[in-house]
DRENLUMLUM-128795 format. One record per residue (C-alpha): residue number from 1; z, y, x; residue in one letter. Coordinates in nm, 4 decimals, padded with zeros to 6 digits. Each point is the difference from the previous one (the first is absolute). Layout:
<NUM, <Z, Y, X>, "a">
...
***
This chain:
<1, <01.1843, -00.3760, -00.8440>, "x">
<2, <-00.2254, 00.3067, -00.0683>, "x">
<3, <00.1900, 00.3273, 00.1083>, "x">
<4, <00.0627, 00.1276, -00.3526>, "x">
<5, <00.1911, -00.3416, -00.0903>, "x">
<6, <00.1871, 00.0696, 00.3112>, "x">
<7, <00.0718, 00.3876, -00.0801>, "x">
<8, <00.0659, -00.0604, -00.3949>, "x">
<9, <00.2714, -00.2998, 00.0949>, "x">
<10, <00.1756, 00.2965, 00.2856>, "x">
<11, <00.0234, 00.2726, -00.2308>, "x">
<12, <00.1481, -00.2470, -00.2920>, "x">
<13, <00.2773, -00.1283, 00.2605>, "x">
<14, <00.0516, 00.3759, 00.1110>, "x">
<15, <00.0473, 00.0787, -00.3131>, "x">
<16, <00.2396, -00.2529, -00.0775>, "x">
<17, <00.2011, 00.0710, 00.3105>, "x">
<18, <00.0193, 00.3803, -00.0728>, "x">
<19, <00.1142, -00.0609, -00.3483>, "x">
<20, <00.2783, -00.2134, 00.1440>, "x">
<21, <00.0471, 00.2794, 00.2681>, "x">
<22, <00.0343, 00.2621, -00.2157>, "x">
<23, <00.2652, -00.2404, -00.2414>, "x">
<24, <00.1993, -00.0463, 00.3089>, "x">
<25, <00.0146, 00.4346, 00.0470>, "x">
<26, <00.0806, 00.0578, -00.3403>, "x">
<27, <00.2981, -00.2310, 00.0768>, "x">
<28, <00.1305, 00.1378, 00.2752>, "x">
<29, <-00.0690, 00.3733, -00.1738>, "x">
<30, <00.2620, -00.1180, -00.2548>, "x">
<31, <00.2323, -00.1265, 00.2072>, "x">
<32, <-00.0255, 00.2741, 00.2926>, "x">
<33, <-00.1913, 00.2977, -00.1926>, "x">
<34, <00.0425, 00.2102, 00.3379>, "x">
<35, <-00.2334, -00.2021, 00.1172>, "x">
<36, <-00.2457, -00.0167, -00.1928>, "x">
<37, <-00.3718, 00.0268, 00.0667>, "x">
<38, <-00.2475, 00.2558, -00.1583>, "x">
<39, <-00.2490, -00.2478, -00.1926>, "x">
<40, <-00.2373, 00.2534, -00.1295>, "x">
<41, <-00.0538, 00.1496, 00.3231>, "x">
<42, <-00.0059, -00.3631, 00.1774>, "x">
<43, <-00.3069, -00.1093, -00.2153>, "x">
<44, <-00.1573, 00.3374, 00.0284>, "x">
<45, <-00.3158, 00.0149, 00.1787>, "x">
<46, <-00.0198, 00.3370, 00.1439>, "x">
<47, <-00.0491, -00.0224, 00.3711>, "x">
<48, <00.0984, -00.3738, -00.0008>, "x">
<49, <-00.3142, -00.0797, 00.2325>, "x">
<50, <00.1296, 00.2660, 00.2764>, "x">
<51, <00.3097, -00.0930, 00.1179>, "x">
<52, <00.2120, -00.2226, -00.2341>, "x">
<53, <00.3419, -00.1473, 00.0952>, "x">
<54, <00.2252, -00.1267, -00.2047>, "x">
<55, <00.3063, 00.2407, 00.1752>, "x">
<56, <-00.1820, 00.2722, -00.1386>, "x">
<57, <-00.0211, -00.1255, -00.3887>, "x">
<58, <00.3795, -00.1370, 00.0527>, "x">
<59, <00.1794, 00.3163, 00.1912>, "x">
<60, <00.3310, -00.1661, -00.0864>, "x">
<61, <-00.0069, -00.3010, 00.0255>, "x">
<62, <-00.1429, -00.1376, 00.3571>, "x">
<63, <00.1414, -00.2991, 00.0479>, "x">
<64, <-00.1046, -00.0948, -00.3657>, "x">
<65, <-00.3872, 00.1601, 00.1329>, "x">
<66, <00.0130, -00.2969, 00.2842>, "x">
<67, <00.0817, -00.2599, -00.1617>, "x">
<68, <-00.2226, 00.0177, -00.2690>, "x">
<69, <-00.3031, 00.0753, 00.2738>, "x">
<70, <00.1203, -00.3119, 00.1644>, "x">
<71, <-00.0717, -00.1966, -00.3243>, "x">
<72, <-00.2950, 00.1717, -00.0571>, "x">
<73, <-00.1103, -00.1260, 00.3412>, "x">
<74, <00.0667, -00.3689, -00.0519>, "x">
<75, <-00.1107, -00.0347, -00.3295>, "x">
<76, <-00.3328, 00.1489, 00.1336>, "x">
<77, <-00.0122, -00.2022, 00.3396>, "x">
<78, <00.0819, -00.3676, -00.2687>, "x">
<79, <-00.2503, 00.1365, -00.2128>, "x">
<80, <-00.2673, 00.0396, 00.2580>, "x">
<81, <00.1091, -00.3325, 00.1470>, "x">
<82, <-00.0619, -00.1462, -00.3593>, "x">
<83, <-00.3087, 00.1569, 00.0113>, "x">
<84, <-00.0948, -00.1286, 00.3449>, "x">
<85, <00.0544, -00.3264, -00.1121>, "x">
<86, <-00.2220, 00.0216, -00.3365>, "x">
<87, <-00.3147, 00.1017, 00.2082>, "x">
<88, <00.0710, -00.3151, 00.2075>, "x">
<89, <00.0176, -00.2270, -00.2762>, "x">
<90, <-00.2934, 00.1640, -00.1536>, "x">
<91, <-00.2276, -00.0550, 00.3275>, "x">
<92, <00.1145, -00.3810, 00.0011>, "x">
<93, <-00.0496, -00.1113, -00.3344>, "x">
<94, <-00.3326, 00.1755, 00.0905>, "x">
<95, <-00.0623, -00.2565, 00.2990>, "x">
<96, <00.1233, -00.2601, -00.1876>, "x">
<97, <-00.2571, 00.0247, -00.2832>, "x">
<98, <-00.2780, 00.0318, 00.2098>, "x">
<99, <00.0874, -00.3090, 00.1812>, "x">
<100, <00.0940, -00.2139, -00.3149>, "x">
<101, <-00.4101, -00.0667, -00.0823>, "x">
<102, <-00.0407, -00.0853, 00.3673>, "x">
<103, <00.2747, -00.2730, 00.0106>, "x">
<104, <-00.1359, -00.2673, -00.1111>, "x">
<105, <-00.3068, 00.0465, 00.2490>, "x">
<106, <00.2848, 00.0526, 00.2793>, "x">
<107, <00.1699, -00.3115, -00.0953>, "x">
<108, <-00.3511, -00.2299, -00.0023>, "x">
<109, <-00.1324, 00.1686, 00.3174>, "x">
<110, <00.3479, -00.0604, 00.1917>, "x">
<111, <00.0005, -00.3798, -00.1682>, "x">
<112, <-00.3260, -00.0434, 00.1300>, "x">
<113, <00.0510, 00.1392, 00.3725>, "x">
<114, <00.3487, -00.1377, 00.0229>, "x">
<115, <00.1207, 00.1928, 00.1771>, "x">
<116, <00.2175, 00.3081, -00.0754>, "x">
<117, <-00.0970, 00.3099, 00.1066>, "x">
<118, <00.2905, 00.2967, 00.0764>, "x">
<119, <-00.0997, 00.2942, -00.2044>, "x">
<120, <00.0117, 00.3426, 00.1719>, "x">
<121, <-00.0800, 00.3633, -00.1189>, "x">
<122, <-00.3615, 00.0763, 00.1195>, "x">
<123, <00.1499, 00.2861, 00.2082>, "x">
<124, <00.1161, -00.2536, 00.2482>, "x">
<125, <-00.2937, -00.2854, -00.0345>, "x">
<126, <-00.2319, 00.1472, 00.2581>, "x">
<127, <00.3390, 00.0699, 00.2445>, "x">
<128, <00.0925, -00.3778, -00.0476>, "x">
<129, <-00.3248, -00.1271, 00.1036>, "x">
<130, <00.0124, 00.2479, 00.2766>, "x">
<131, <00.3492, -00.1467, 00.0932>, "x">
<132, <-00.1142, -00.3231, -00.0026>, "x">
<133, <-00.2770, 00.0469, 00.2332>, "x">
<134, <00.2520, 00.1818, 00.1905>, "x">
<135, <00.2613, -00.2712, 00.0342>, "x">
<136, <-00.2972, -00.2843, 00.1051>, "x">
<137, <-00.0673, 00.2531, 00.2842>, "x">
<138, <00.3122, 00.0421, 00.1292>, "x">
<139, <00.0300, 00.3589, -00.1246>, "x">
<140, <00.2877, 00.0351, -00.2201>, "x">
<141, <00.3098, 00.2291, -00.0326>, "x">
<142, <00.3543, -00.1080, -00.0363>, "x">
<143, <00.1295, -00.0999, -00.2937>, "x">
<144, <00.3089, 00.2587, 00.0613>, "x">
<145, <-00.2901, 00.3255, -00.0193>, "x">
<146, <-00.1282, 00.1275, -00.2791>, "x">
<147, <-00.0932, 00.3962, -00.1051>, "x">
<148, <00.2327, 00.2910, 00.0499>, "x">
<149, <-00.0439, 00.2914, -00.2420>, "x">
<150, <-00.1504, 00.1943, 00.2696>, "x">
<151, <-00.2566, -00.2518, 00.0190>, "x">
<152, <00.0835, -00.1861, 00.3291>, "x">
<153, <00.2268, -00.2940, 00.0563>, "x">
<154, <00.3268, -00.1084, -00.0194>, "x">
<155, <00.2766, -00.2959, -00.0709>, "x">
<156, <-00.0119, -00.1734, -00.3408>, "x">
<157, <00.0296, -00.2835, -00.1725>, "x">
<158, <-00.2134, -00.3340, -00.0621>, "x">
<159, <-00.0925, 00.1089, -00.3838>, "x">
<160, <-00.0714, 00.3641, 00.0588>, "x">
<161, <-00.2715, -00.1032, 00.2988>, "x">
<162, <-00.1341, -00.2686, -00.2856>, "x">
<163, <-00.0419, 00.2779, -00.2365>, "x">
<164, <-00.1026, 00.2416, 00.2230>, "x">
<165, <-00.1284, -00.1526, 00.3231>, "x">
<166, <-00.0654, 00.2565, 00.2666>, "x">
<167, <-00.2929, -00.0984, 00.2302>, "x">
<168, <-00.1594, 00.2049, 00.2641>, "x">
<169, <-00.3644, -00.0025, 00.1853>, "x">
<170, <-00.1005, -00.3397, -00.1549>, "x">
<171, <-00.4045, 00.0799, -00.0183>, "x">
<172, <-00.1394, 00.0442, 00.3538>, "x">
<173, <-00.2195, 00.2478, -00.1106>, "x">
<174, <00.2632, 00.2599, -00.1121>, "x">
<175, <00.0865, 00.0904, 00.3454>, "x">
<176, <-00.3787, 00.1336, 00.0657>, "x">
<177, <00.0313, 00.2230, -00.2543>, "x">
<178, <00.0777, 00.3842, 00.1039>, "x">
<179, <00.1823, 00.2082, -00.2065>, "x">
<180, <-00.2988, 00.2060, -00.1175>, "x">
<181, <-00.1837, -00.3203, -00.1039>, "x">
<182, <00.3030, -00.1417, -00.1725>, "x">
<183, <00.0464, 00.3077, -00.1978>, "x">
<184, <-00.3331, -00.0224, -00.1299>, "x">
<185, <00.0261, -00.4028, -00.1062>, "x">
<186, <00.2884, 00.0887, -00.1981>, "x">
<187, <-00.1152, 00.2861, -00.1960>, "x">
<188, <-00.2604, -00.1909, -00.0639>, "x">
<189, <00.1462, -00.2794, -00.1069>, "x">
<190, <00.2609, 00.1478, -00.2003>, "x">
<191, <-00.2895, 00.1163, -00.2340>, "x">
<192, <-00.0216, -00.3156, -00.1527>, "x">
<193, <00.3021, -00.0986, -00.2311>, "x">
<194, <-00.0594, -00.3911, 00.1369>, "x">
<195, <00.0187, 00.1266, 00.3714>, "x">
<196, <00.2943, 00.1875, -00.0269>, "x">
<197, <00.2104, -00.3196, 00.1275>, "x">
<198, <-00.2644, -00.0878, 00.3226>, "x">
<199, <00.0628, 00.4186, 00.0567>, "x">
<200, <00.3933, -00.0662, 00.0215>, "x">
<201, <-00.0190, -00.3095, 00.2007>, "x">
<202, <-00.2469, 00.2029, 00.2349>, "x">
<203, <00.2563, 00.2837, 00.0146>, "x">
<204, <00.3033, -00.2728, 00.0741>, "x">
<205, <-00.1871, -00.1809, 00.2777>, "x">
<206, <-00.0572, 00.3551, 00.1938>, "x">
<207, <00.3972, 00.1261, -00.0383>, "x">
<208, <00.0737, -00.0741, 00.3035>, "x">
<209, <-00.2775, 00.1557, 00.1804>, "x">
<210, <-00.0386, 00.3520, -00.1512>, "x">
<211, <00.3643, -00.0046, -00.1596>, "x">
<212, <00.0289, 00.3935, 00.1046>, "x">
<213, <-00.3813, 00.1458, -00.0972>, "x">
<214, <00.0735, 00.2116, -00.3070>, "x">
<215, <-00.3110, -00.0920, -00.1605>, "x">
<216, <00.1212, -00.3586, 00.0149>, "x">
<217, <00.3034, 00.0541, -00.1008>, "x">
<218, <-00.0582, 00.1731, -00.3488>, "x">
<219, <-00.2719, -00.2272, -00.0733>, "x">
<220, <00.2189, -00.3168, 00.0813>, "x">
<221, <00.2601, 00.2042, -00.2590>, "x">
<222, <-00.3038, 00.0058, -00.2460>, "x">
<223, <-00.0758, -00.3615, 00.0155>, "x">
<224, <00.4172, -00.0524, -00.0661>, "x">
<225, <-00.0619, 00.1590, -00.2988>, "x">
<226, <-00.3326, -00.1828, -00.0861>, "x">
<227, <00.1471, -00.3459, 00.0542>, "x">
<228, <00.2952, 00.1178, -00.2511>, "x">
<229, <-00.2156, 00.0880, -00.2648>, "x">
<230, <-00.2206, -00.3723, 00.0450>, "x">
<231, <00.3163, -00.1731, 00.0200>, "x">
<232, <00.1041, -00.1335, -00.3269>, "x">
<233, <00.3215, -00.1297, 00.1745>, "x">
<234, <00.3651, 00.2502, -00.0706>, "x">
<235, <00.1087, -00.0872, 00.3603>, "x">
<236, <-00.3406, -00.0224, 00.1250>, "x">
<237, <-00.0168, 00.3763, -00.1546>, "x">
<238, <00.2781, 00.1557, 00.1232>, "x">
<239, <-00.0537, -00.1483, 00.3181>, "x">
<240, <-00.3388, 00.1620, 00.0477>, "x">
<241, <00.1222, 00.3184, -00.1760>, "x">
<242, <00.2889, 00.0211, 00.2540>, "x">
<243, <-00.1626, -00.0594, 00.3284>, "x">
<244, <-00.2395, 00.2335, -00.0960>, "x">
<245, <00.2292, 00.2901, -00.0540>, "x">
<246, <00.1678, -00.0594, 00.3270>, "x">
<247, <-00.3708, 00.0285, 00.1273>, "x">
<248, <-00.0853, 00.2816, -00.1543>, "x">
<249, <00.3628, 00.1827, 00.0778>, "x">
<250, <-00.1156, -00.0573, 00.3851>, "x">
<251, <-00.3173, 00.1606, -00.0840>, "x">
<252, <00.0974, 00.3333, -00.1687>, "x">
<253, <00.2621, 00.0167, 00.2672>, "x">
<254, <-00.2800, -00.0163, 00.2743>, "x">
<255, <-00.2890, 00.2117, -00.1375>, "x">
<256, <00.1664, 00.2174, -00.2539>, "x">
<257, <-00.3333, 00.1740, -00.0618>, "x">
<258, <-00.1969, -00.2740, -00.1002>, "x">
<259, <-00.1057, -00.0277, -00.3439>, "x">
<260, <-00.0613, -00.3775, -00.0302>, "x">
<261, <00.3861, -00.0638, 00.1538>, "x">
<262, <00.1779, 00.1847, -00.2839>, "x">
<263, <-00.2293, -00.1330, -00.2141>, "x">
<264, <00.0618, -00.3879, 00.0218>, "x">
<265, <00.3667, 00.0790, 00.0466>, "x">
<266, <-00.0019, 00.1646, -00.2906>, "x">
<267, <-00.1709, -00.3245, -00.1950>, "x">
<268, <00.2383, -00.2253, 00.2061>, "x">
<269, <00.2964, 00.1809, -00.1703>, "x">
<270, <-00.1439, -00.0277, -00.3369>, "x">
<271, <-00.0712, -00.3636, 00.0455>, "x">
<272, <00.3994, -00.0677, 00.1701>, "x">
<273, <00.1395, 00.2170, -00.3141>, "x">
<274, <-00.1259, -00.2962, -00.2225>, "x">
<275, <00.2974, -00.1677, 00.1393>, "x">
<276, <00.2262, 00.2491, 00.0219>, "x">
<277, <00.3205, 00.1116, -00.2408>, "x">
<278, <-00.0602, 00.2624, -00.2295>, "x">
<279, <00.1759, 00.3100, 00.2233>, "x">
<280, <-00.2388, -00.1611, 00.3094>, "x">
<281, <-00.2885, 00.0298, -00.2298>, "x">
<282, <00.0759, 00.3768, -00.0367>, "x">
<283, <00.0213, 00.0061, 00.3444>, "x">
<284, <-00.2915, -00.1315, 00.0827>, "x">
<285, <-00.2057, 00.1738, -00.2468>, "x">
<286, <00.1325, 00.3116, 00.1666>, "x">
<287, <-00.1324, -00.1412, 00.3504>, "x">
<288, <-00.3384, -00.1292, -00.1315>, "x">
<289, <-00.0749, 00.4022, -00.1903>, "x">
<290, <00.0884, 00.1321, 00.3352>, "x">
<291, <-00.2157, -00.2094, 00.2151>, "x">
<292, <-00.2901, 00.0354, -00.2351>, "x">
<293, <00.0093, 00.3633, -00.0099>, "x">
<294, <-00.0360, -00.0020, 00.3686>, "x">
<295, <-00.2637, -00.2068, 00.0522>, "x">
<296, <-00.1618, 00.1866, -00.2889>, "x">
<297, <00.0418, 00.3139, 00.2526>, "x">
<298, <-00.1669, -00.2019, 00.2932>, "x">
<299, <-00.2492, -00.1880, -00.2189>, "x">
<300, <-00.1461, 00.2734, -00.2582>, "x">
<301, <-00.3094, -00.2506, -00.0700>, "x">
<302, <00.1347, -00.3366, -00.0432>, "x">
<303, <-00.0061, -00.0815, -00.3721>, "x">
<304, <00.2233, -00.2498, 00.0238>, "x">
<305, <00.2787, 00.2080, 00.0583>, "x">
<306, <-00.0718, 00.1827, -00.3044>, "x">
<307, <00.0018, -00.2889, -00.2536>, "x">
<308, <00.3349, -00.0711, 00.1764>, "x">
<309, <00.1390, 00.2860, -00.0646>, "x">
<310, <-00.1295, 00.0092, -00.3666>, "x">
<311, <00.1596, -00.3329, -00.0823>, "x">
<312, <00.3052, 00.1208, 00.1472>, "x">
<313, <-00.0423, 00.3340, -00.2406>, "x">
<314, <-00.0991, -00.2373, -00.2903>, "x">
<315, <00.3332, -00.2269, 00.0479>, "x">
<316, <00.2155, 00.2989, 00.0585>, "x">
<317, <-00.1312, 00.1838, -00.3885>, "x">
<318, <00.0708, -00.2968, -00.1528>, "x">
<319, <00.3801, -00.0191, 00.0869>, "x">
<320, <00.1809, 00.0253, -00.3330>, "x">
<321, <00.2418, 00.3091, -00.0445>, "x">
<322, <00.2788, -00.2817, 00.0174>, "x">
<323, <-00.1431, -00.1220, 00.3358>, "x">
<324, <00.0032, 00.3445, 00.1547>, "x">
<325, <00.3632, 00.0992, -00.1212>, "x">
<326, <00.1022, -00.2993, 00.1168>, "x">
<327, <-00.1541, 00.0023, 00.3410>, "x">
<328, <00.1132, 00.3642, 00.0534>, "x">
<329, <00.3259, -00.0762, -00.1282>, "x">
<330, <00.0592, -00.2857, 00.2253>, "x">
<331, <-00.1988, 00.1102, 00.3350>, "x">
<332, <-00.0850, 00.3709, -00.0010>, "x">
<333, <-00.3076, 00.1226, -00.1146>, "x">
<334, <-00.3236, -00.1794, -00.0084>, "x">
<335, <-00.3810, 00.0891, 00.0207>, "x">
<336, <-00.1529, 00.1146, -00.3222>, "x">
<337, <-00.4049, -00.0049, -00.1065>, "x">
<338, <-00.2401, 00.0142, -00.2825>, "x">
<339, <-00.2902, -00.2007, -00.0893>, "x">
<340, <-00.2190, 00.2936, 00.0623>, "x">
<341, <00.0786, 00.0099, 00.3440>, "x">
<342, <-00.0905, -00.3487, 00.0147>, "x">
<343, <-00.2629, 00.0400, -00.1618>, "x">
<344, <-00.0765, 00.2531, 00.2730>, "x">
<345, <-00.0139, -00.2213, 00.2843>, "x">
<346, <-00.2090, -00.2725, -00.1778>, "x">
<347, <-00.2718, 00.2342, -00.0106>, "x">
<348, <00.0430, 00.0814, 00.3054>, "x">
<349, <-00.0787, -00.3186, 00.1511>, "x">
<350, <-00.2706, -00.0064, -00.2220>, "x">
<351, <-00.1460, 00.2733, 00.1486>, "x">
<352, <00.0719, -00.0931, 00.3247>, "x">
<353, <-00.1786, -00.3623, -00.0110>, "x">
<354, <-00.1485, -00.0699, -00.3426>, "x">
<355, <00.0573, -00.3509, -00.1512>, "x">
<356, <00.3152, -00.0058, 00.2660>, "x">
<357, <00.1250, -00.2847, -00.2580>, "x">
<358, <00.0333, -00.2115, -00.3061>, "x">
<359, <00.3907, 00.1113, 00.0098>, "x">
<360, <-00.1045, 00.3851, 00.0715>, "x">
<361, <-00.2150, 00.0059, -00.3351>, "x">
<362, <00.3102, -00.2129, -00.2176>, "x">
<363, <00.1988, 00.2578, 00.1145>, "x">
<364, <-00.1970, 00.3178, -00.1065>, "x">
<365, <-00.0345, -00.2013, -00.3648>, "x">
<366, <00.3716, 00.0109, -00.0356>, "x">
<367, <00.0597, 00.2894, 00.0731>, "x">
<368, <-00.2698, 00.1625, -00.2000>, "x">
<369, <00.1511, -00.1750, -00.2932>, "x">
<370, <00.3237, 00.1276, 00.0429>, "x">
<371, <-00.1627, 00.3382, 00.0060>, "x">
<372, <-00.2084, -00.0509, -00.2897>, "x">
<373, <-00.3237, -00.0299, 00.1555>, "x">
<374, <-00.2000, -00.2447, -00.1411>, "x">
<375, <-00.3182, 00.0865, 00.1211>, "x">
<376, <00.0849, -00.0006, 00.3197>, "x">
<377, <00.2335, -00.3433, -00.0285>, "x">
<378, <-00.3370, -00.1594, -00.1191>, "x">
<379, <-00.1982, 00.0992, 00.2521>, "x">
<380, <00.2559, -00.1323, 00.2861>, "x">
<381, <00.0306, -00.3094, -00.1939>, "x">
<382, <-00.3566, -00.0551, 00.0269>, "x">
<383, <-00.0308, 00.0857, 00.3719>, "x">
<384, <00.2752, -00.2600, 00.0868>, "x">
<385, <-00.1404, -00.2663, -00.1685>, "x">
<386, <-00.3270, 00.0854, 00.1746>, "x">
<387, <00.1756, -00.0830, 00.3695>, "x">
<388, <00.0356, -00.4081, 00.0516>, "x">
<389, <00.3743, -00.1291, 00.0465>, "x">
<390, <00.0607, -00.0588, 00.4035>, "x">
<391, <00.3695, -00.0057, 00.0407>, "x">
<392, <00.2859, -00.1548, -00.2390>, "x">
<393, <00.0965, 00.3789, -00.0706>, "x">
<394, <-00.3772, 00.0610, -00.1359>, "x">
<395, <00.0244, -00.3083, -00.2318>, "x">
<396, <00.3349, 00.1815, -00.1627>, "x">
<397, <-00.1775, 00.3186, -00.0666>, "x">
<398, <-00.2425, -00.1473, -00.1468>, "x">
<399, <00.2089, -00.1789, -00.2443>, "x">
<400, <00.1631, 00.3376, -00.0277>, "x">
<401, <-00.3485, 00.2018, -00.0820>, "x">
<402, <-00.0773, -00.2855, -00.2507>, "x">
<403, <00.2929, 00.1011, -00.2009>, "x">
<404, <-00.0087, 00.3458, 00.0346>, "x">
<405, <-00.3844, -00.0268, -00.1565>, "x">
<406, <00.1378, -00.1909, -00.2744>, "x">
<407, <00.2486, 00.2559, -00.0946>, "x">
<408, <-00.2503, 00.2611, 00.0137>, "x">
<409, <-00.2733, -00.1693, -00.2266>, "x">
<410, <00.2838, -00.0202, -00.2746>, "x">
***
């Protein structure tokens, strides 16, 4: 569901719930008018974004003030449960219409073979064939083991170990590696969207062995976060996107002055706030601003920080005035931004690594067209479509710039 579809259906079921709100006060103000609540200055936005409460719009009536924040709350949390549960639906009637033309090609091949074949995500192919080998050698873990948060291993049951198999120094080679060497192999690998898996399942096999090097442990964190975002898997997602934050918790807690520590932790919480209720989401956004300016402090010259922070300024302009009130209302205040300071650190990674990305450029489109800047939106449209599409993410902004050309030729 695109995110104005999902924005236009919250403010319509605000709406709805405020008028009933407000039906419900003007009740009680006829029955109890010593009680009553000051609507003009409730709906008054003044210094709303600063500090709002609802004890300060309803002086005199607090218990009335807490109960209506605690259904303010739930409806929320159900909403963004219903919400939740839209985007799933979405993503597998997806899956299931790109499989449909494939099915009756599945069904010959499988007819032919006879034999029936379990179907796995691709995540986990390479670690089953791995396993395999393992078991024929005698190498194998107990079924009762499986992956910890921290990353290590501990008691569980039969299906999680099936899903989620935890398997350690099953390639001879691994052990030669050094830690300098194996640092180097990842990177490397990591640099191709396709090796991102081989990186993780180099990563996994070396746990054990350099489970305290700091260096290891943010980019074992980093893969966490990789393997989340490749997954297309819920559990599979949150699984990855959970580990990972443990990892990266450990590492921020270890080397609180490295840059590349707060800044996977700080994806990690973005990607476990996907999964999150709506007051955790806060939360979280909260954590991942914090982190980021950090590592921004330790890591003036990586451009990826800036388009992070950017699409976290981008998100945060485009809250509706409904959104805010509500989120101050209900959890204190929240962050506020503008799309030119968004704008702002788009350029900046610009300027720090030209071409950074086919996502960088759809971003400085939009936001040139939301400040009227056509000339410039054009030319950004043009230098994104120039870049080829590497990653899933690519593919969408390019879709994206497509669209935003089209409404600019009109």
């Amino acid at each position: 569901m695109p995110h104005s579809t999902n924005k236009e259906l919250i403010l319509g079921i605000m709406v709805g719930t405020t008028g009933i709100s407000l039906l419900l006060l003007w009740y009680h103000k006829v029955r109890n008018p010593k009680t009553a609540m000051n609507l003009p200055k409730f709906l008054s936005l003044g210094n709303a974004f600063d500090s709002v409460t609802l004890q300060d719009e309803m002086p005199n009536s607090q218990g009335t003030a807490a109960i209506f924040q605690g259904r303010q709350l739930q409806i929320l949390e159900k909403l963004n449960e219903l919400l939740t549960n839209m985007e799933e639906l979405k993503e597998e009637i997806r899956i299931l219409k790109e499989t449909i033309p494939k099915l009756e090609e599945y069904v010959h091949g499988e007819l032919g073979r006879k034999t029936t074949a379990q179907r796995i995500s691709p995540q986990h192919r390479a670690r089953k064939r791995r396993l395999a080998t393992a078991r024929s050698s005698g190498t194998s873990n107990s079924s009762e083991e499986t992956e910890s948060e921290g990353g290590y291993i501990t008691a569980n049951t039969d299906t999680e170990e099936q899903s989620f198999p935890a398997l350690k120094a099953l390639n001879a080679y691994t052990e030669e590696l050094n830690l300098n060497v194996l640092l180097q192999k990842v990177d490397r690998l990591r640099t191709n969207e396709s090796s991102k898996t081989e990186s993780f399942e180099l990563l996994y096999d070396h746990k054990e062995k350099f489970r305290d090097e700091i260096e290891f442990i943010w980019r074992f964190a980093r893969a966490y976060g990789d393997m989340c975002e490749l997954s297309t898997n819920t559990q599979e997602k949150k699984h990855y996107a959970n580990i990972g934050k443990t990892l990266g918790e450990k590492a921020i807690t270890r080397a609180p002055m490295n840059g590349h520590c707060h800044l996977w932790y700080a994806v990690l919480c973005g990607h476990v706030s996907e999964f999150e209720g709506l007051q955790n989401k806060i939360n979280y956004g909260h954590r991942f601003k914090e982190h980021l300016n950090k590592a921004i402090q330790l890591l003036p010259e990586e451009p990826f920080l800036y388009y992070l922070k950017g699409r976290y300024c981008y998100t945060v302009s485009k809250l509706s005035w409904i959104e805010k009130k509500m989120a101050a209302t209900l959890f204190g205040k929240i962050p506020s931004s503008t799309v030119e300071e968004a704008l702002q650190n788009f350029l900046k990674v610009e300027d720090l690594h030209p071409g950074f990305s086919k996502c960088n450029y759809m971003f400085l489109a939009k936001c040139s067209v939301d400040l009227n800047q056509t000339a410039e939106a054009v030319k950004f449209c043009n230098l994104a479509m120039l870049l080829p599409c590497v990653t899933r993410e690519d593919k969408d902004a390019d879709d994206e710039v497509k669209k935003i050309s089209t409404t600019l030729k009109r």
